[in-house]
MIVEXRO-286111 format. One record per atom (N, C-alpha, C): residue number from 1; residue in one letter; atom name; x, y, z. Coordinates in pm, 1 decimal. Example, Ala and Ser with C-alpha at 12.3 -4.5 7.8 and 13.67 -1.06 7.14 Angstrom:
BEGIN
 num residuo atomo       xx       yy       zz
   1       A     N   1319.0   -569.0    780.0
   1       A    CA   1230.0   -450.0    780.0
   1       A     C   1320.0   -330.0    780.0
   2       S     N   1285.0   -225.0    708.0
   2       S    CA   1367.0   -106.0    714.0
   2       S     C   1290.0      3.0    787.0
***
This chain:
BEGIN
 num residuo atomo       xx       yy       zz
   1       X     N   1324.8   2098.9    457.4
   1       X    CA   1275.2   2105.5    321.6
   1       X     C   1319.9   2238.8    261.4
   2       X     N   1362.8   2245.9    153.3
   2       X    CA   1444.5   2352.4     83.5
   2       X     C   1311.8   2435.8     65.2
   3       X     N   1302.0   2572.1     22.4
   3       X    CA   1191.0   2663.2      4.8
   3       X     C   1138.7   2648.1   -144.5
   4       X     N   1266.2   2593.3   -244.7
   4       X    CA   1183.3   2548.8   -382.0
   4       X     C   1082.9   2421.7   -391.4
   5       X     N   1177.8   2326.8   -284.1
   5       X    CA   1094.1   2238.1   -312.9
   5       X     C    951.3   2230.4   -209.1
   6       X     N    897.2   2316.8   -115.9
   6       X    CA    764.2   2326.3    -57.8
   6       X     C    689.9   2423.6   -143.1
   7       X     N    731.2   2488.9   -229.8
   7       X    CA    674.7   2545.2   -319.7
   7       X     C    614.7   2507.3   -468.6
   8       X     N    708.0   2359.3   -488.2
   8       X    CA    678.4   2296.9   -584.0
   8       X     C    578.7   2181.5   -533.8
   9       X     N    560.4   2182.6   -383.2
   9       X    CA    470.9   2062.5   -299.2
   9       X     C    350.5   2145.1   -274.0
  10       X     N    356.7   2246.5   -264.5
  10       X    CA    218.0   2267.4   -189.0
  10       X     C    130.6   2293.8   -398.9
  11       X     N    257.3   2346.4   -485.4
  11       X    CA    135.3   2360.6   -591.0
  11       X     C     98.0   2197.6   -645.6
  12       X     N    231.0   2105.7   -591.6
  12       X    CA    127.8   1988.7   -651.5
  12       X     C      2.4   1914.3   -562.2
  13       X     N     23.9   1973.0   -445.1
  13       X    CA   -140.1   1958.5   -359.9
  13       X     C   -187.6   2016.2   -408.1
  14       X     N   -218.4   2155.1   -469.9
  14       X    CA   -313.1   2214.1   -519.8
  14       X     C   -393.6   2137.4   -641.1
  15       X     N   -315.3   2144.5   -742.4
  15       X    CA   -324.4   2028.6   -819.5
  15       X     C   -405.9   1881.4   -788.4
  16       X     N   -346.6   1855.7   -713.0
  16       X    CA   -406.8   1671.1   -656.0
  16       X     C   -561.2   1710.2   -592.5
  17       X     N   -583.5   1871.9   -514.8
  17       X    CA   -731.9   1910.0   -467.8
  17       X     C   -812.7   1886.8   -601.4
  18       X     N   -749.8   1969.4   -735.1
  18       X    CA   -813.9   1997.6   -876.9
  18       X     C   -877.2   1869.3   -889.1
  19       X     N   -813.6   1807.0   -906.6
  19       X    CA   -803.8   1640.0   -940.3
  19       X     C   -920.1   1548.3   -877.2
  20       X     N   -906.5   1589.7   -776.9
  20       X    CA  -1018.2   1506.8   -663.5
  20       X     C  -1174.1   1578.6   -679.7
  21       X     N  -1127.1   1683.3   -715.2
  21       X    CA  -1289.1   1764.6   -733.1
  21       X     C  -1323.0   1721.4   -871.5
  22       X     N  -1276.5   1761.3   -933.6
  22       X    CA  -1303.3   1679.0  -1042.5
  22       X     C  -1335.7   1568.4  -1086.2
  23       X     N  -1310.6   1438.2   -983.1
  23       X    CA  -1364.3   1339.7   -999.5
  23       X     C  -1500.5   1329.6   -984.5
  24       X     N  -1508.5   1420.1   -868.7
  24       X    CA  -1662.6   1431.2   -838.5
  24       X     C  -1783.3   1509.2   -866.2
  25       X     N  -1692.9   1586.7  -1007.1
  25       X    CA  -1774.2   1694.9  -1048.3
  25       X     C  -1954.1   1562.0  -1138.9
  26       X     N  -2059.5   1622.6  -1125.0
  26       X    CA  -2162.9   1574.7  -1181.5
  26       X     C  -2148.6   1592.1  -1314.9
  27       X     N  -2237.0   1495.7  -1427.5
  27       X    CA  -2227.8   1510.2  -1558.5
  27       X     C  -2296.7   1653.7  -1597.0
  28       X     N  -2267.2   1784.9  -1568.0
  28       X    CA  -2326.0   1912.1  -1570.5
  28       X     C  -2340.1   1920.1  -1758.2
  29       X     N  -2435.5   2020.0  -1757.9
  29       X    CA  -2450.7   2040.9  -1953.3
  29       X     C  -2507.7   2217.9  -1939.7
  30       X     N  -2524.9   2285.1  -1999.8
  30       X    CA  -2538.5   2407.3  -2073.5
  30       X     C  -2514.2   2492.7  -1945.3
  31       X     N  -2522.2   2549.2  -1886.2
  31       X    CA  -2478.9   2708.8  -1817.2
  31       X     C  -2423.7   2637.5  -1702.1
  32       X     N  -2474.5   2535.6  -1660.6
  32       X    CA  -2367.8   2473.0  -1552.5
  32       X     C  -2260.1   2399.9  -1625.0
  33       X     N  -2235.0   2366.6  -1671.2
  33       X    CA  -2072.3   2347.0  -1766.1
  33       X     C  -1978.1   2416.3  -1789.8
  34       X     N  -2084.0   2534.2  -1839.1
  34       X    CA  -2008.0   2627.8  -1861.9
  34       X     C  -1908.3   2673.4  -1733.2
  35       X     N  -2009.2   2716.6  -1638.5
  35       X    CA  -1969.6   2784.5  -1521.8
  35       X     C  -1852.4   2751.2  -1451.0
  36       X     N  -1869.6   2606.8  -1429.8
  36       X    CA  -1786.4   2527.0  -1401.9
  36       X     C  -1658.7   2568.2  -1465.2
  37       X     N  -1698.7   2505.0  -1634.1
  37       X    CA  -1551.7   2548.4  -1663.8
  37       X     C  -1490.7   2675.6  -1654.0
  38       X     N  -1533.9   2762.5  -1629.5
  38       X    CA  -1487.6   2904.7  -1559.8
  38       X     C  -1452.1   2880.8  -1448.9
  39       X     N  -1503.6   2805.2  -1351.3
  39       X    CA  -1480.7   2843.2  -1233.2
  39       X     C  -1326.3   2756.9  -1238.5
  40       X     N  -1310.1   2620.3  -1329.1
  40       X    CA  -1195.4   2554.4  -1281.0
  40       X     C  -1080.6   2629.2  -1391.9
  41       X     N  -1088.6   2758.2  -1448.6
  41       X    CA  -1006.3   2759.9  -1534.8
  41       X     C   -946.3   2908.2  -1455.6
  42       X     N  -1043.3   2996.5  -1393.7
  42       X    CA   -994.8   3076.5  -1249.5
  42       X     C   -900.4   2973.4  -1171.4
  43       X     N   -938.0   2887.8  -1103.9
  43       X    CA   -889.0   2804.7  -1012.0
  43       X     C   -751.1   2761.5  -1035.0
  44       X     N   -698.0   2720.5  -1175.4
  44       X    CA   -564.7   2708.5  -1210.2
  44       X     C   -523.2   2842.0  -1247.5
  45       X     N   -567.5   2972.5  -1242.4
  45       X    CA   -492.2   3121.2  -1302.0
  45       X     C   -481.1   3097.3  -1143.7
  46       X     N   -536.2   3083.3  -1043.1
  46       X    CA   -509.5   3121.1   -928.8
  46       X     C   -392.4   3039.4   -860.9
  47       X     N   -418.2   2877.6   -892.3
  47       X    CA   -290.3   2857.7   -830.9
  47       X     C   -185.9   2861.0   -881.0
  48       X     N   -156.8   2889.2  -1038.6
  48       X    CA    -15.5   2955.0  -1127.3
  48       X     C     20.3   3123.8  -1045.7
  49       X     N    -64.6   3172.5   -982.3
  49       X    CA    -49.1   3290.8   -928.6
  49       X     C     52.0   3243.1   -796.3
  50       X     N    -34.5   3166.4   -704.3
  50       X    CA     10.6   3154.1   -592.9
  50       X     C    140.5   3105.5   -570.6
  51       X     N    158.9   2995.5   -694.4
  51       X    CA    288.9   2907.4   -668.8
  51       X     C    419.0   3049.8   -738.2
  52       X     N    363.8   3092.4   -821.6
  52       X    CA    432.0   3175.6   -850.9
  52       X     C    494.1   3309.4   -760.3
  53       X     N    408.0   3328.6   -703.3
  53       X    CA    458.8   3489.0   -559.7
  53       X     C    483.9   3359.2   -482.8
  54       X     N    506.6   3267.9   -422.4
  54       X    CA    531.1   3201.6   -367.9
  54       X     C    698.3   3156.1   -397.8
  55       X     N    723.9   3106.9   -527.9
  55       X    CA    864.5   3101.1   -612.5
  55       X     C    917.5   3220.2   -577.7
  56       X     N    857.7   3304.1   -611.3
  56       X    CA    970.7   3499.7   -644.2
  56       X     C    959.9   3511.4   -438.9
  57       X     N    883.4   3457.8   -429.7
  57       X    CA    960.3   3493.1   -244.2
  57       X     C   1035.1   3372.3   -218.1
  58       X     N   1069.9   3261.1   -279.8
  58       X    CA   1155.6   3207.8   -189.6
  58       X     C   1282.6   3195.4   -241.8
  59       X     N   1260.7   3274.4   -394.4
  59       X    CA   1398.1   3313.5   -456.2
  59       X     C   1445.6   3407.2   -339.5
  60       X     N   1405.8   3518.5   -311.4
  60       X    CA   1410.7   3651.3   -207.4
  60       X     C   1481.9   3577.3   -138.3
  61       X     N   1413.2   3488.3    -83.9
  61       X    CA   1454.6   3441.8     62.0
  61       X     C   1577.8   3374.8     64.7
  62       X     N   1624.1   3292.6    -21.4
  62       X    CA   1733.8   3266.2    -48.5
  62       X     C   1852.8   3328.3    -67.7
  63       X     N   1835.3   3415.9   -164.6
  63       X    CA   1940.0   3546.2   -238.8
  63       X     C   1964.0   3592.1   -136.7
  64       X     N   1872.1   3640.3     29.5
  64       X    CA   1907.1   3705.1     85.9
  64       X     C   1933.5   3652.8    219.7
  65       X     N   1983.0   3505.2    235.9
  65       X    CA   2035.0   3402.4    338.9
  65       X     C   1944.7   3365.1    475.7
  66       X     N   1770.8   3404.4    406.3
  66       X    CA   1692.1   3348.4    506.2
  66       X     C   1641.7   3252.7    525.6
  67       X     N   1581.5   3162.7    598.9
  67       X    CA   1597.3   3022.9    581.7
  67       X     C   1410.1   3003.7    582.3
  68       X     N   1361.6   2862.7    565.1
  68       X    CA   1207.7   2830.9    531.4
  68       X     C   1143.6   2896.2    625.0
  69       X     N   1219.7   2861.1    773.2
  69       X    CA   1098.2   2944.4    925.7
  69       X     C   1112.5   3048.4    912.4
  70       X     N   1226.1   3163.4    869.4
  70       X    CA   1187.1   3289.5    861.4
  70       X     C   1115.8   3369.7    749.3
  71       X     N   1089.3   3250.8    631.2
  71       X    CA    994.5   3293.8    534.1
  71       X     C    871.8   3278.1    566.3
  72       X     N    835.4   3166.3    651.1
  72       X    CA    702.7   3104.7    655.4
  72       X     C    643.5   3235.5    785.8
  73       X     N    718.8   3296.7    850.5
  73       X    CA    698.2   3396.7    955.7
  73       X     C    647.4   3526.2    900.3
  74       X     N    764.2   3536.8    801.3
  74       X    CA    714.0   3677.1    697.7
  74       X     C    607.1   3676.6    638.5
  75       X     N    564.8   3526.7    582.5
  75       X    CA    445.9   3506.5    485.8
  75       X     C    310.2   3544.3    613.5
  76       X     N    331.3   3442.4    709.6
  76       X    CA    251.3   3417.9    816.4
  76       X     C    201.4   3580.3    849.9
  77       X     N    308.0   3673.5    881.4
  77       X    CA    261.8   3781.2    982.5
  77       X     C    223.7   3886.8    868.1
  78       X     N    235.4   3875.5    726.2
  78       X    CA    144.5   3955.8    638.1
  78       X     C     56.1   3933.9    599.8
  79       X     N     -6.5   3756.7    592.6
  79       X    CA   -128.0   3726.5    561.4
  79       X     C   -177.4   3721.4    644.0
  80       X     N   -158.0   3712.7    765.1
  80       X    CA   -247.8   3722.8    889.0
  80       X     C   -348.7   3585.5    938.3
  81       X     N   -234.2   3516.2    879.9
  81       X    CA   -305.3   3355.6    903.7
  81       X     C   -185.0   3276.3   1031.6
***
């Protein structure tokens, strides 16, 4: 799998999570509505963040002839996951 396109897969899982929670969000009204909609409007700044440092590293990774396992290693051994 090319590094653009697991980057364009994992944000449309992110996406498809949005989606599914959302189905199941309750008919909420005044400060829980609100909240909510804060919380899901963080939730997409966050994954436009992620997919994004995610893009600008696998541009990196490319430009500089490394391939998906040695990105996913770099990512791996700085996040500590």
């Amino acid at each position: 799998m090319s590094l653009k396109r697991a980057v364009s897969s994992l944000h449309n899982e992110l996406l498809q999570l949005e989606s599914a929670l959302l189905r199941r969000e309750p008919a909420w009204t005044g400060a829980a509505a609100t909240a909510f909609s804060h919380a899901q409007m963080q939730w997409r700044s966050q994954v436009e963040a992620i997919t994004e440092t995610l893009d600008h590293c696998a541009t990196i990774a490319l430009d500089s002839g490394n391939s998906f396992a040695e990105l996913e290693n770099k990512l791996t051994a700085a996040w500590g996951s």
